[in-house]
N, C-alpha and C positions, 0 to 999 in steps of 0.2 A: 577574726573569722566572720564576724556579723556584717562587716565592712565589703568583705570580701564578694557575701554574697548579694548584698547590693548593688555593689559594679556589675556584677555578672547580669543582676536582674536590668540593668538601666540600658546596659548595651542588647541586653535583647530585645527593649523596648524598643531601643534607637532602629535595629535591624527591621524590627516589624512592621515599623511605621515608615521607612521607606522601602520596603517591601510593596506595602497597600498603595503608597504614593505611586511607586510604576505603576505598578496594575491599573491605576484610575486611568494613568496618562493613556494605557493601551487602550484601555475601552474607549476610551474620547476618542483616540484618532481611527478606532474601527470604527464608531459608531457614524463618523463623519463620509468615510469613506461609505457606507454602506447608504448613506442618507442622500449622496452624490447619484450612485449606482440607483437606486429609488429613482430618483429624479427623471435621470436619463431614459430609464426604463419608461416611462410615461408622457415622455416629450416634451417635457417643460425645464425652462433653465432649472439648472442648478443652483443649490437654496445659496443663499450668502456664507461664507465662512464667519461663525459665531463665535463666542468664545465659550458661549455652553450649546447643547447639541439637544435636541428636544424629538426621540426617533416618532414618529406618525408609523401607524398600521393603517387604520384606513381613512379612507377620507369620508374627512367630517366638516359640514358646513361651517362659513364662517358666521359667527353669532353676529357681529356688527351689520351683514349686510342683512337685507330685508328678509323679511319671509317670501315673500312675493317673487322676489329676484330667485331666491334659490330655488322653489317649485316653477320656474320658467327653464334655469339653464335647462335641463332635460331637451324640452322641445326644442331650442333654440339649434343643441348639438345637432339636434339630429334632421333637423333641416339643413343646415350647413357643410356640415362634416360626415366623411363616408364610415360606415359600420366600422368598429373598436373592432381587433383582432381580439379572440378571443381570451382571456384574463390567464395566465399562466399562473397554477395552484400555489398559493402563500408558502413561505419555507420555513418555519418555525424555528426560533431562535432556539439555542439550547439550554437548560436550562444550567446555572451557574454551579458548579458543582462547591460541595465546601470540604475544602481539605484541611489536614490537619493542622495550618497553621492557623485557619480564621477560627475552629475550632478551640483552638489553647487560647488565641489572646480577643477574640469576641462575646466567647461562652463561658468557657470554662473558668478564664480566671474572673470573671465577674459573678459568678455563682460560688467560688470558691475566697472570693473576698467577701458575699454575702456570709457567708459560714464564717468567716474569719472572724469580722466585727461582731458577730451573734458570740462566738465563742470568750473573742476578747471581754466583753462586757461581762460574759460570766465570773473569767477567772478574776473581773475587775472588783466583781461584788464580794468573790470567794477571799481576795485576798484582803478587802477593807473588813469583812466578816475575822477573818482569821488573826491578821492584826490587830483588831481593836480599834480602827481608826474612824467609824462612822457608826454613830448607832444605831438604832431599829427605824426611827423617823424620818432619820438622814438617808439612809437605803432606800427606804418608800419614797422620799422626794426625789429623791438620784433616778430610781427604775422611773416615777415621773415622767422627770426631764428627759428620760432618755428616748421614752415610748414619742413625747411629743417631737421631737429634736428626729428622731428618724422617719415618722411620717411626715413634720413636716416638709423634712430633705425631700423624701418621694412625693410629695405634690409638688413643691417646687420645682424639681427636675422633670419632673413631666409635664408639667406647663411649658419651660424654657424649650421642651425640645418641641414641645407642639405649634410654636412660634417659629421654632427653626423648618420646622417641616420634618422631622426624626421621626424616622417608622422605627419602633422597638426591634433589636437588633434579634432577628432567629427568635429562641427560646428563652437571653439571656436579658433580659427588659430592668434596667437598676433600676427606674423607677419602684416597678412594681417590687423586684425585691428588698430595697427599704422600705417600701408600706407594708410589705409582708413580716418583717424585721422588725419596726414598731409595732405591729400590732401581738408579736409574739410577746415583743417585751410588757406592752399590756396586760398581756393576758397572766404572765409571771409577777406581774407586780399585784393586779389585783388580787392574786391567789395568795403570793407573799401575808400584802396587810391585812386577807383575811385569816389563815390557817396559820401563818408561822409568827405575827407580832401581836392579831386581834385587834386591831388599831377600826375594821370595821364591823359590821355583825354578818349575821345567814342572810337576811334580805337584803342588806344594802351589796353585800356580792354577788347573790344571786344575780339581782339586775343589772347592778355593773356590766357583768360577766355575760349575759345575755344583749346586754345594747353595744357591749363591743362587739361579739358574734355578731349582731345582725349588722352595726358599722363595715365590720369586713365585707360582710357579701355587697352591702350598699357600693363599695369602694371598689372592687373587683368589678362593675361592670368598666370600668375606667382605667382599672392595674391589672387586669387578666385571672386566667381562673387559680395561679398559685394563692393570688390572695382570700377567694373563691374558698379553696380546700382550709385554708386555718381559719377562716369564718364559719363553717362548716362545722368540723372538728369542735371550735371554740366555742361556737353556739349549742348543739348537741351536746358536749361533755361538761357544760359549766354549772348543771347539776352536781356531777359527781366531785367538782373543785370545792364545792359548800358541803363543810362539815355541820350537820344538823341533827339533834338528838329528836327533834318535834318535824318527822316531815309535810309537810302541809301541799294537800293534793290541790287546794285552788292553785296555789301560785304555780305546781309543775303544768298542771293544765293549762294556764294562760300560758307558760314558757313554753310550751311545745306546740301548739299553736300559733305563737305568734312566731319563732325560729320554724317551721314547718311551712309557713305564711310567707315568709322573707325568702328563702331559699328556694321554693319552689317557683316564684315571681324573677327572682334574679335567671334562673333555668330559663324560665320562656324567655326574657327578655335574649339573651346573649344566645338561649338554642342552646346549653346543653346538657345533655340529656344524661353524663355522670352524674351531674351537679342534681338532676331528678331523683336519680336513683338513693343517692346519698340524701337526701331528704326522705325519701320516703323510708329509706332504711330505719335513719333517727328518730322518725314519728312513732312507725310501728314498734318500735322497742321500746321507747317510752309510754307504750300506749298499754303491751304487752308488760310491762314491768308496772305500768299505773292498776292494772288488774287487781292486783295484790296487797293494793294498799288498804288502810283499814281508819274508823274512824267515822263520823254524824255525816260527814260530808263527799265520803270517798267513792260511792254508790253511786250518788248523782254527779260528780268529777268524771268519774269514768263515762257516764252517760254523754256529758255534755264535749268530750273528747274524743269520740268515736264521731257522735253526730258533725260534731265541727272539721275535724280531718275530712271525714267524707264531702262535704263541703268544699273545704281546700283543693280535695283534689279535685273536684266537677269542675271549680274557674281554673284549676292548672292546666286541666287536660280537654276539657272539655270547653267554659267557655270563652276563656284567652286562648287556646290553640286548636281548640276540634271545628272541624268540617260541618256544618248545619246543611247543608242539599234543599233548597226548597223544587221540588215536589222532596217528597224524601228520597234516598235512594242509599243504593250500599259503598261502604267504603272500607279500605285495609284494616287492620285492627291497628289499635295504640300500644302494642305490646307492654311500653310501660307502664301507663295509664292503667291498663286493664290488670296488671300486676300488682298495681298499690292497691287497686277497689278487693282485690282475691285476699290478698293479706291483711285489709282490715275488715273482711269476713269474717275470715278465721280467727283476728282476733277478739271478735265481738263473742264468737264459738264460746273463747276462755271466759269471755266476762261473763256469760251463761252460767257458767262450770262453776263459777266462784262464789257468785251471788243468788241469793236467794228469797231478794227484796221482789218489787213490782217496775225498779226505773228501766230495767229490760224490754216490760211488755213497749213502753212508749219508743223505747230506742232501737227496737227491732221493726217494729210499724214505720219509723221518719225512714230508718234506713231502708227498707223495703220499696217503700217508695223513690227516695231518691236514688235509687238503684235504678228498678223500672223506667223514670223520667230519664236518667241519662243515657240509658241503653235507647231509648225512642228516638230523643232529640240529636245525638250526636253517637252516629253510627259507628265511626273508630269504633268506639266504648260498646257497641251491645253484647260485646262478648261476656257483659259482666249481669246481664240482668240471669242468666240459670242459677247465679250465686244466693238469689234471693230463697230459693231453694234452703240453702245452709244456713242462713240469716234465721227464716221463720221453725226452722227444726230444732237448731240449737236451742231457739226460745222455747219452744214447747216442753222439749227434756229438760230445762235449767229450772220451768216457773214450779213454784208450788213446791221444793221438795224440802222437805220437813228431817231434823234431827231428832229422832229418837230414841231410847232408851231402850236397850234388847237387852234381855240374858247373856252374860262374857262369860268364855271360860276360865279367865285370870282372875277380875275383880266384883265376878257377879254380875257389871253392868256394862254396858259398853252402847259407845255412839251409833247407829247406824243409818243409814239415808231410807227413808220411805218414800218410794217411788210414787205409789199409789194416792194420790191427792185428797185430802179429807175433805174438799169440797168439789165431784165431780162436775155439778153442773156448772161451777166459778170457773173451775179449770178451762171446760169445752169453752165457755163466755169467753173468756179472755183471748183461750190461742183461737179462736175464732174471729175475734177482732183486728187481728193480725194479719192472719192466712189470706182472708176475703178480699177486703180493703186491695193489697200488695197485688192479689192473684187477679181481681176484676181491672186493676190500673195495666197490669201488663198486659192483658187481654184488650182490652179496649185502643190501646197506645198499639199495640200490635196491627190490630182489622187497623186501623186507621192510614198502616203506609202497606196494607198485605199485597196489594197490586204491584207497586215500585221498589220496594226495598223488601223482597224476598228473603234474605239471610238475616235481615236485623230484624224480622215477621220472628223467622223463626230463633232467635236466640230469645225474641219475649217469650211464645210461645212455649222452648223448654222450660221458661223460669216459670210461668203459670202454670204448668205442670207438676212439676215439680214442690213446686207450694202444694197443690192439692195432694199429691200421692204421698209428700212428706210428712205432713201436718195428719191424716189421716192415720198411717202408721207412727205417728208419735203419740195420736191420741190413743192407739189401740196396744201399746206398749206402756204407756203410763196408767191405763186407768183397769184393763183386763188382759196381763203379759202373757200371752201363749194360752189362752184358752176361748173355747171356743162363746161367740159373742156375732148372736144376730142382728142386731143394731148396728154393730161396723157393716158386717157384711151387706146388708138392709145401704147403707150411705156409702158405702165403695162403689156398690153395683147402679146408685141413681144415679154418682160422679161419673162412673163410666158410661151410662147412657149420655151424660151433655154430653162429655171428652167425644162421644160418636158423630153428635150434632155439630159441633166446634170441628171434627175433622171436614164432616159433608161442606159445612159454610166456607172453610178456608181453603178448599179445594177449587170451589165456586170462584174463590176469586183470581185465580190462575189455572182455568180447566184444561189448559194443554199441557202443563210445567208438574210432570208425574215426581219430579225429583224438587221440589218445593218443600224445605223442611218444617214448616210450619204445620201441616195435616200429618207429617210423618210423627212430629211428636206429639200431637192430639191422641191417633192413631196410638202408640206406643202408650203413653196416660192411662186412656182407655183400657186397654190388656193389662196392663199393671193393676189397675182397680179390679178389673175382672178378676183376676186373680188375686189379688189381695179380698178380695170379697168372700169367694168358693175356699181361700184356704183359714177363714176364720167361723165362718159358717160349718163348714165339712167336715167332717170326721178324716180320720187318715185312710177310710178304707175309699173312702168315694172320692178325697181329692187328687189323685192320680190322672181319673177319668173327667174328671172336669177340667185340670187343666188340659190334657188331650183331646176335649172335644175341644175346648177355646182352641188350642192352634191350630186343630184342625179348621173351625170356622176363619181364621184369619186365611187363611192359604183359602181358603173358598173364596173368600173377600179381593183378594189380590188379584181374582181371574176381570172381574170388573173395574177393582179399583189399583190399579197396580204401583201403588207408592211400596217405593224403595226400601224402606223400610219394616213393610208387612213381612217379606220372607223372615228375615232374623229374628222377629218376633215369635211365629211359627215355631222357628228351631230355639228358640228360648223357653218359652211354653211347654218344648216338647222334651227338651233337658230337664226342667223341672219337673213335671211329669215321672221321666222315667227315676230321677235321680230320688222323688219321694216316693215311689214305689221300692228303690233299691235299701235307703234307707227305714222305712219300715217293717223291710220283712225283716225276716219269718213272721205271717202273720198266728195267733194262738187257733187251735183247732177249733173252739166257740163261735170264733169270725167267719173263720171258712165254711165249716158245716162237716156231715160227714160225707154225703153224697158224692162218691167217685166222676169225675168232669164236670158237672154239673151242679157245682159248687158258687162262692161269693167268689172264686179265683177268679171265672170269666169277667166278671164286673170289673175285679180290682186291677186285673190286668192284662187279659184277652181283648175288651173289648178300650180298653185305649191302646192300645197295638193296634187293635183296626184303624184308630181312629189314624194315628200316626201315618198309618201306613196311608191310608185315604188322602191325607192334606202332604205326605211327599207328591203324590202321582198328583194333586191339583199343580201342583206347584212345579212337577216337572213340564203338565203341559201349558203352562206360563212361561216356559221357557225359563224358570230359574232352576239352573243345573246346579249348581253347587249347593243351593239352602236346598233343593229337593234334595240333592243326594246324601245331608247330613241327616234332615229329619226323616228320608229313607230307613238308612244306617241305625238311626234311634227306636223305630217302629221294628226294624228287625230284630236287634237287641232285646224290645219289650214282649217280641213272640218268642222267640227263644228260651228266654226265663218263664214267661207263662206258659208252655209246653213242658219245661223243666217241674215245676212247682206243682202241676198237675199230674204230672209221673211219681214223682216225690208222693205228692198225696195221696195215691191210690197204694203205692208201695208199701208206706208207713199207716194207713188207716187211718189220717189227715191228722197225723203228727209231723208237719213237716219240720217242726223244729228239733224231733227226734237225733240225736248225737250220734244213733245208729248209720251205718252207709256202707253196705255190702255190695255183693257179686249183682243181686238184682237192682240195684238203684242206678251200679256203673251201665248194667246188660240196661236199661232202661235210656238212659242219659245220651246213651251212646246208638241206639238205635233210634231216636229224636233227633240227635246231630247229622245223623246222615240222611234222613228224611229231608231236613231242610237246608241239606247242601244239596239233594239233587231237587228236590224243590225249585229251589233259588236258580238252580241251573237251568230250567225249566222258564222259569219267570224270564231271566236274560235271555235265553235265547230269542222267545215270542216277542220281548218289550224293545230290547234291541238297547235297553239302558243300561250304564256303564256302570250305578253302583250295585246293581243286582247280579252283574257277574262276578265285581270284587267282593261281596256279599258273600257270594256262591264260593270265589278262592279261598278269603278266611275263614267260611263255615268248613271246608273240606279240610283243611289244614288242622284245625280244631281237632275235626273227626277222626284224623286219621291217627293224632296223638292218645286223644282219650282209648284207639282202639288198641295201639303198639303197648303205649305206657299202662293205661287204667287196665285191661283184660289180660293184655298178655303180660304184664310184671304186678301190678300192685294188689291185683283183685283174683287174680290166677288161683283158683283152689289148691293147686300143687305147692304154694306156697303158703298159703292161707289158713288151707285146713278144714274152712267150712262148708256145712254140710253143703247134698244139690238134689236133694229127695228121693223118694223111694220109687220112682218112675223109672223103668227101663229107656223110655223114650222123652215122655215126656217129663222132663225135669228141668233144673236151671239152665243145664248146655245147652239146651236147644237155643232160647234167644238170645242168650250169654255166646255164644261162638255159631253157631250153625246161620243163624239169623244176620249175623252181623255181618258174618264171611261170606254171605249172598250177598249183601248189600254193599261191599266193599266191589265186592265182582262189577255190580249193576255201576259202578259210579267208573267203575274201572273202564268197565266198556262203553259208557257214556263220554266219556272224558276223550274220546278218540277224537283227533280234529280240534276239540278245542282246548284244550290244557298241556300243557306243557310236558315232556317227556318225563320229569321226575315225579309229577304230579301221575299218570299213568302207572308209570313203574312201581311209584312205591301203594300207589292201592291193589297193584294185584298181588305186592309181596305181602301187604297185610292182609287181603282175603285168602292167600294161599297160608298164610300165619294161624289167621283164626278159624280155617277149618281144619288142618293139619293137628289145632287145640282139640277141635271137637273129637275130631274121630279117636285122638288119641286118648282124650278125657272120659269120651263114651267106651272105649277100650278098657280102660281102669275102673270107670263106676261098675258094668260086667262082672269084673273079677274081685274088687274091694266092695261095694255096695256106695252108699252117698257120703262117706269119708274117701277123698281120692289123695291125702296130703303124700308126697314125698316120702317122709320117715315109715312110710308102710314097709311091710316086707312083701317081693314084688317072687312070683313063680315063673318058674321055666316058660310053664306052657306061656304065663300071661308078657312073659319079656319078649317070646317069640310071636306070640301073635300081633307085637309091635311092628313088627317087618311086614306081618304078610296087608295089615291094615295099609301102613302106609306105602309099599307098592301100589297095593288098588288103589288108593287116593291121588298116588301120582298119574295112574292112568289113566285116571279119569280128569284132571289138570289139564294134561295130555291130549287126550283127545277131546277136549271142552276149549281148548287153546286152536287148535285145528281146525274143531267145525265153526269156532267165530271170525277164527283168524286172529288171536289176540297172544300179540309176543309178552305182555305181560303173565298171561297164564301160562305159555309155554314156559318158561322162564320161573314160575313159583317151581312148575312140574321138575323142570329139571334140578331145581335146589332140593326138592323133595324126596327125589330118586337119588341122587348123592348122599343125601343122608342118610338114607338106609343101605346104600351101601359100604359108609362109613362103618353104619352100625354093624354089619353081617360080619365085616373084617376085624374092626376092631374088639366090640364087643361080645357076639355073638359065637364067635372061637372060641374067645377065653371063660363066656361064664357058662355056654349051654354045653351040655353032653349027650354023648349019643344021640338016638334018633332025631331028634328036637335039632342038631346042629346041621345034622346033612339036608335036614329039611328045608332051612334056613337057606344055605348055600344052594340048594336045587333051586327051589323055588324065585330065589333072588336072578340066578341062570337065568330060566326058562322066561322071568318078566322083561330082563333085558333083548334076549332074543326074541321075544316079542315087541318089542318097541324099535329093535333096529329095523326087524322086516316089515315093521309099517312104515320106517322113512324110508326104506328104501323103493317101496312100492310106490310110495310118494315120488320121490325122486325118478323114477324110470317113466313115470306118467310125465314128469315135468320137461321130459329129454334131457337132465342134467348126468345121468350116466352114471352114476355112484358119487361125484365129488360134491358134497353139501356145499364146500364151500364155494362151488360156482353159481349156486344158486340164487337166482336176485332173491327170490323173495325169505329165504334165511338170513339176509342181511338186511333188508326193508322191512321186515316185520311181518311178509306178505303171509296168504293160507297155503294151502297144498297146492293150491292150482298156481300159484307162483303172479298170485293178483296183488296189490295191493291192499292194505284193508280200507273196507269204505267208509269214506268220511261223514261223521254225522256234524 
């Protein structure tokens, strides 16, 4: 059988290879023909028939003749010979396609005889293992011979063909997969004599094991990146081949350093940028897993690992392959580049976290700086100097923090982190020595290219920021967390006066370039200290207002100095603002005072709604529509609640945290909602601005629910129970329904022309709701006193005088619908009148008796026939003759007169 399939495999060779053999012959005699065709096309003989064919594209001088001669033909032509027809466009060859047979016996079976011989070898060891036939020495000299026997086959085979002129065939290169092949067998061998026979120790395979890695990638500029990737692999992983009970952070350190060193050099040289990635990968995990190590020396290991990576990568990225510009100027980012520098930020973050020695302070300092310098010098890379940001914070949170001993509730005692530094002024000392240094290099390195390189201006620029506003809330977090401390706010607010100066200067140096990121993140700096200053100093009742005047002063700021960045800052300020006023209330009654409006409420939240509201309208007339129309939006919100909180306080007798919330707080809430929906309505129409109408829709929408749901279902006395005073007139109904069902009217008729038809419709059904409440409410306080609940027992006379109320009320609907011309009131009217005489039919028969009934039915009569003989009167004035439904303005909504209604 074995026989068998060897003849099958030797005739297929035999097939393949005169397969290939035509195919040469074709391409020779096309390529001859084509080279003929060439010729003729150009007008010169035809070349000699060769026995190899050598195709030309274009013509190229010939190197024997002179220099001189060749810069002469030109003129020579062209005094002699008449103009060249024009050049007829090149026809591009196609490109050779690979089909599946060059595929199987090019590729394929030479990758798969690489596997073969890998495999053989194995089961060669397995089986002198399992037999007994070679001992543990013999094995290790065997893997040897074998590691050297197959690289040296792959250099000799790639020598032989680079002699012949052999371009490595596709993807399928034998060379490179026997030097790939020895070097695996290497790497099993030295693993073998360390872990499975001991024959070496931990160091001598460590290094083995790391100078074969970095062998591989040496070798791979030569055998391609297959060999590349087990060099890689091999170097990276040959820590984890060395079994060690004592790990020792010098050596890993030199080991990753120097494979991080190799690998990232073989990258630039060959260009590519997997081969980057995969280094930088293997650094930072080793760098990230050296975190942890422990031990007299592991402190400073870590230190001298971070600083030296960073290193590494400025010659990988920066000065073997980055772009230097002299003047300076901007260029694309290095995406990779600026990837490795972010990822050994973050792991420096860890080494912060873990440690709690001083080699920090030094390692945060070099790295800060060489941060700053490579973002300057080599612009790819300035996307990494904001990082130094992270660098100088994470130090500040790591230095200084102390274990100590607190009361546990398991064993009495327990470990706990002391944040608070038992030497404040050492603390400031140190992360000061950091911050400045770092913050004045990127400052400086910055002005110095602000003119020409704009974008790498301002990536120093966020990173100097960012040091200062960091390191400043690190120190007010570590040394006084969340209490108030004027000394911060005192050194925020002097940072924020430079950050002013720093924007004016860098503005100076591109004064027409309003989108220049460098002033926008001064600018931004600045408002951050400001605000970081006002809310360590301030109490919670005054920082609301401070930050609301700050945005409002920025949106001032912006009408003159219009960087890009001012608006959002504005509506940031103005977020914050509203959002710690939402979070601190309910303020306690001591705060506010008792004084009905004229209370600490204005302060706290009155007048930063002004302020709000003041820096949207600067900002709208800056022409920034969208940040105006947010910090609008938020000004509106902050009146709102201040009108709210002021009702609330007068209601409750400045308990506004009172748990109480009755029929007066809803009648209150609810007639401020509709105030400042026609308000708002009002403001849009004169300003002609787009969020003061949508302003105006949401407040109306608000209002019309609070008045459907909160009055007429949740607060509703008839459900409720509670009392509404001893006033015939004046009591709760009045502003609780009477009040409100005017005001629903007013918006109702307001809304003509400019809102929407359901927005119309349904306020006159709720002002026809809540007065139709009233009258009927005030009907039953009359006959029950100021308990009006439902479970009452209700009288003849007082169930019929339900009819005769709500007739009048419809007629006055009715004829209030008429004289404005408003189909919504018509329309409460007629839902009005249906219901009462729903009620005459259904109810009114069956519960009332005798005279009370006929009265009921008369009277019900006599109101219809008085309402028909007023349309009709209508209608005969209109010349529509009796038939309403010809009439336009019954179906336009129009008045009696058959006009339209007037639009406001």
């Amino acid at each position: 059988m074995d026989g068998f399939f060897l003849l099958v495999g030797v005739a297929f060779l035999l097939v393949w290879v005169t397969k290939v053999s035509r195919r040469a012959d074709a391409l020779e005699r096309r390529m001859t023909a084509m080279s003929h065709e060439l010729a003729v096309l150009r007008g010169g003989a035809p070349p000699s028939e060769q026995g190899t064919v050598s195709p030309v594209v274009t013509d190229i001088p010939d190197r024997s003749e002179p220099a001189e001669a060749t810069a002469s033909a030109p003129e020579f032509a062209a005094a002699d010979e008449p103009a060249p027809l024009p050049a007829e466009p090149a026809v591009s060859l196609p490109k050779p396609k690979r089909d599946l047979e060059s595929l199987i016996g090019g590729s394929w079976s030479v990758i798969l005889g690489g596997i073969t011989v890998a495999l053989g070898a194995l089961f060669l060891v397995r089986y002198s293992i399992e037999a007994g036939l070679l001992g543990p020495r013999a094995r290790t000299a065997s893997g040897v011979l074998l590691s050297v026997a197959l690289l040296a086959a792959g250099e000799w085979l790639r020598r032989k063909d680079r002699r012949e002129h052999l371009a490595p065939f596709m993807s399928a290169d034998i060379p490179g997969i026997l030097t790939g092949a020895g070097a695996v067998a290497a790497f099993g061998t030295l693993y073998a004599a360390h872990a499975l026979y001991g024959f070496i120790g931990p160091a001598t395979a460590f290094i083995a094991l790391t100078l074969t890695g970095i062998a591989c990638l040496a070798l791979a500029s030569i055998h391609g990146p297959k060999l590349a990737a087990i060099g890689l692999l091999g170097a990276f992983g040959a820590p984890l081949l060395v079994d060690s009970s004592d790990p020792n952070p010098v050596a890993l350190t030199l080991h990753t350093l120097v494979v991080t060193a190799s690998v990232l050099a073989t990258a630039r040289i060959r260009d590519w940028r997997w081969l980057a990635i995969g280094g930088i990968v293997g650094s930072i995990v080793w760098a990230v897993l050296g975190v942890f190590n422990s031990g007299p020396t592991a402190e400073l290991m870590g230190a001298v690992l971070l600083i030296g990576l960073a290193l590494i990568y400025v010659a990988a990225f920066g000065w073997a392959g980055g772009d230097r510009p002299q003047p300076a100027a901007d260029r694309p980012a290095d995406r990779t580049g600026v990837a490795a520098f972010i990822a050994l930020a973050a792991t420096f973050a860890l080494y912060c976290a873990d440690r709690t020695g001083g080699a920090d302070i030094a390692t945060a300092l070099v790295l800060g700086l060489v941060y700053a310098a490579t973002a300057a010098n080599w612009p790819q890379l300035a996307r990494i100097a904001p990082w130094t940001g992270l660098i100088v914070a994470a130090m500040g949170l790591g230095l200084s923090v102390d274990l100590v001993n607190e009361p546990g509730l398991i064993n009495g005692e327990a470990e706990a982190l002391r944040l608070v530094p038992a030497d404040v002024v050492g603390f400031v000392r140190q992360l000061a020595m950091v911050a400045m240094p770092v913050a004045l290099a990127a400052l400086a390195l910055g002005w110095r290219m602000a003119t020409t390189a704009p974008r790498t201006t301002g990536q120093l620029a966020i990173g100097a920021s960012l040091v200062a506003v960091l390191a400043l809330l690190v120190a007010y977090l570590r040394i006084s967390p969340f209490e108030t401390s004027l000394a911060t706010g005192m050194v925020a607010l002097a940072l924020a006066a430079g950050f002013v100066a720093l924007t004016e200067r860098f503005t100076r140096a591109r004064p027409d370039d309003w989108t220049a990121p460098a002033p926008a993140a001064f600018a931004v700096a600045a408002i951050a200290l400001m605000a970081l200053g006002m809310g360590v100093m301030l109490t919670k009742m005054w920082l609301p207002f401070g930050l609301a005047l700050t945005s409002a002063g920025v949106a001032w700021v912006h009408r003159d100095r219009p960087l890009v960045a001012l608006p959002w800052l504005a509506v940031a300020l103005a977020a914050l603002s509203a959002s710690g006023l939402w979070f601190n209330s309910p303020f306690p009654a001591e705060t506010i005072g008792a004084t009905p409006f004229l209370n600490r409420l204005v302060l706290i939240a009155g007048l930063p709604a002004a302020a709000l509201l003041a820096g949207g309208e600067w900002l709208r007339r800056a022409r920034a529509q969208f940040t105006s129309s947010l910090q609008t939006s938020i000004g509106l919100a902050l009146l709102a609640l201040f009108v709210a909180l002021e009702l609330r306080h007068f209601i409750t007798g400045g308990e506004i945290a009172s748990p109480f919330f009755g029929l007066a707080d809803m009648a209150a809430q609810s007639i401020a909602a509709l105030g400042f929906s026609i308000g708002l309505q009002r403001v849009a129409q004169r300003s002609g601005a787009k969020i003061f109408d949508y302003a105006a829709l949401a407040a109306g929408v608000i209002s019309l629910l609070m008045l459907v749901v909160g009055l007429g279902i949740a607060f509703n006395p008839l459900f409720t129970g509670d009392g509404l005073g001893e006033g015939r007139i004046f009591n709760m109904l009045l502003p609780a329904y009477l009040v409100t069902g005017l005001l629903a009217g007013l918006v109702a008729w307001l809304a003509r022309g400019v809102r929407p038809a359901w927005y119309r419709i349904g306020y006159g059904l709720a002002a026809g709701l809540l007065l139709f409440l009233y009258a009927t409410l005030m009907t039953r306080h009359g006959f029950q006193g100021p308990a009006v609940g439902l479970m009452r027992t209700t009288s003849d006379i007082e169930f019929w005088t339900y009819s005769a109320v709500w007739l009048a009320l419809g007629g006055l609907l009715l004829a209030a619908g008429l004289a404005f011309r408003s189909l919504p009131l018509r329309m409460a009217s007629a839902a009005l009148i249906g219901l009462t005489i729903c009620k005459v039919f259904l109810l009114d028969m069956s519960s009332l008796t005798g005279a009370l009934r006929a009265f009921s039915f008369i009277g019900l009569g006599l109101a219809l026939l008085l309402i028909g003989r007023l349309y009709q009167r209508i209608l005969v004035r209109t010349g529509n003759g009796g038939d309403p439904a010809s009439d336009p303005a019954a179906e336009t909504g129009g008045g009696p007169a058959g006009q339209p209604e007037p639009q406001s």
